[in-house]
C-alpha positions as CSV (number, residue, x, y, z in Angstrom):
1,X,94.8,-47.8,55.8
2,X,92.9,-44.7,55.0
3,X,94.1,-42.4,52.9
4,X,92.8,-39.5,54.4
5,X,94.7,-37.1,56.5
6,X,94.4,-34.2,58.9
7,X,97.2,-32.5,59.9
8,X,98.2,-30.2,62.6
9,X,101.5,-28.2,61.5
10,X,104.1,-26.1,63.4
11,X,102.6,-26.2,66.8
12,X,105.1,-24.1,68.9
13,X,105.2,-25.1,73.3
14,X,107.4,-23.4,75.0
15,X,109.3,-26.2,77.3
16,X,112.2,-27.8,79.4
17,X,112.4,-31.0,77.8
18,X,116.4,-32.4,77.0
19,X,119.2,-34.5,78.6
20,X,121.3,-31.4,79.9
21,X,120.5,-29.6,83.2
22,X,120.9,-26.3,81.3
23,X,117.9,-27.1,78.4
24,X,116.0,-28.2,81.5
25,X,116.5,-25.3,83.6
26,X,116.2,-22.5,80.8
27,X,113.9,-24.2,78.5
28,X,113.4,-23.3,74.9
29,X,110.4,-23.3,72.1
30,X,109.4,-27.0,70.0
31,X,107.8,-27.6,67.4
32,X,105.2,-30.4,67.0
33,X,103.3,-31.6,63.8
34,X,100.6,-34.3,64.0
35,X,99.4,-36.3,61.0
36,X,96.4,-38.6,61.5
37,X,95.1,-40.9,59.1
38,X,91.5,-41.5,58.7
39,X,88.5,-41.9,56.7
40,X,87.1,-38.6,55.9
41,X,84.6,-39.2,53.9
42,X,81.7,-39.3,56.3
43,X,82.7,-35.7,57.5
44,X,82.9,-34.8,53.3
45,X,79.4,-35.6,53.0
46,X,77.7,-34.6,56.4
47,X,79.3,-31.0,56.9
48,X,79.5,-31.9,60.8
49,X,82.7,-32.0,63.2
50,X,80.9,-34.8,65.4
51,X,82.2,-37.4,61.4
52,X,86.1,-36.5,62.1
53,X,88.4,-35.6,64.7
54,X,88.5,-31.9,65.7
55,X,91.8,-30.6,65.1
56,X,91.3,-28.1,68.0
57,X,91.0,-31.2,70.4
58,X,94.4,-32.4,68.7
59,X,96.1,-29.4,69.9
60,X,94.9,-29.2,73.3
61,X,95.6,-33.1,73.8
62,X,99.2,-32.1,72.7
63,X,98.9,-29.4,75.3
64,X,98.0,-31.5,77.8
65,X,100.9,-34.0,76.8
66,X,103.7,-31.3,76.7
67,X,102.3,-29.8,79.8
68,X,103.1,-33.7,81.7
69,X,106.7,-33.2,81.1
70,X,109.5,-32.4,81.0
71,X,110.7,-35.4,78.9
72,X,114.6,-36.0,78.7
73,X,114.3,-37.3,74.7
74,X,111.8,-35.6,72.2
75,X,111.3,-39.3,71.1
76,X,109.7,-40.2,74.4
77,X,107.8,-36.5,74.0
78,X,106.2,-37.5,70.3
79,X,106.1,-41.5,72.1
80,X,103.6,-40.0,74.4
81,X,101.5,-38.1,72.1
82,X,101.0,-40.6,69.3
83,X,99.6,-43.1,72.0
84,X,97.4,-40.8,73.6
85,X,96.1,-39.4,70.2
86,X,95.5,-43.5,69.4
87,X,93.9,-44.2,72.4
88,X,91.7,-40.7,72.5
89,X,90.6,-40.7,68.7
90,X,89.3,-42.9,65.9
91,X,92.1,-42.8,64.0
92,X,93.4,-45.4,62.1
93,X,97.3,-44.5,62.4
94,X,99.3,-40.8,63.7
95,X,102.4,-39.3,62.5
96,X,103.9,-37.2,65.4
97,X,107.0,-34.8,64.8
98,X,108.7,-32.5,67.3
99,X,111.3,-30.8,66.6
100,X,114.3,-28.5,68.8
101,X,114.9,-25.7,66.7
102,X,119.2,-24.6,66.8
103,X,120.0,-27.4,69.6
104,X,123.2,-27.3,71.5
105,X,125.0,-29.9,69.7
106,X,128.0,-28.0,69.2
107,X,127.4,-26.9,65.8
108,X,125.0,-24.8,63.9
109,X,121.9,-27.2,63.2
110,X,118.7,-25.6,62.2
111,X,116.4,-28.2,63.8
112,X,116.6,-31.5,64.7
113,X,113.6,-33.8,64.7
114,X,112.1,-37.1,65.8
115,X,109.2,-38.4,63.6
116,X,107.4,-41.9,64.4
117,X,104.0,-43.4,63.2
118,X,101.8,-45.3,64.9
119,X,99.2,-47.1,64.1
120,X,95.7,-48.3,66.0
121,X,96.3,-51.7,65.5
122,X,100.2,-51.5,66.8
123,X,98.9,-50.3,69.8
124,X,95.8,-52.4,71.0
C-alpha cells in the first residue's frame, strides 16, 4: 500500500442527516475528513495535477455525496463517500471521517465520529 497521502481536513456541510425527526427537520453542521492513500511520486517529479488526485475534485465529490442525502447513520454517510471516492479515483485505499459536533445524546459530547477505510481492492 502506498504510503503517500492526501488529505482533505474539516470539511464543514451543513445537513439533516440522523435517526430523530427533529436532527432531520432542523439539521445541523458535519464535519468530514478524507484521507487517500496513493503514490505520489509521479506528481513529485512532474509538477502537474493531471499525476495525482485533485483535492478540489475530492471536495466537490463529497459535495455531491452529502447533497444525496439525508442519511439516517453518519456511517452510511462516510459508507457512501469512501466507495464513490474508490470508484471515481486512482487511489489505492480512503479514510473517510464525519463527525456530529455536540449531538443530542443526552449529555455534553464534543463530537462524535465514524471513521472507516477502504481500500481499492476491498471494493472491486
Amino acid at each position: 500500500m502506498a504510503q503517500d497521502k492526501i488529505r482533505v481536513q474539516g470539511m464543514i456541510l451543513y445537513g439533516h442527516h440522523g435517526v430523530s425527526a427533529a436532527e432531520q427537520a432542523v439539521g445541523r453542521p458535519f464535519e468530514v475528513d478524507v484521507e487517500v492513500a496513493l503514490d505520489l511520486s509521479a506528481a513529485g517529479e512532474r509538477d502537474e495535477l493531471g499525476a495525482t488526485v485533485d483535492y478540489a475534485a475530492v471536495c466537490e465529490l463529497v459535495r455531491r455525496v452529502h447533497a444525496a442525502g439525508p442519511y439516517r447513520l453518519l456511517e452510511a454517510f462516510a459508507d457512501r463517500i469512501a466507495k464513490v471516492i474508490v470508484k471515481e479515483f486512482a487511489v489505492e485505499a480512503v479514510t473517510v471521517r464525519v463527525r456530529k459536533p455536540h449531538p443530542p445524546v443526552g449529555s455534553v459530547v464534543e463530537a462524535v465520529e465514524v471513521e472507516l477505510m477502504r481500500s481499492a481492492k476491498s471494493l472491486s
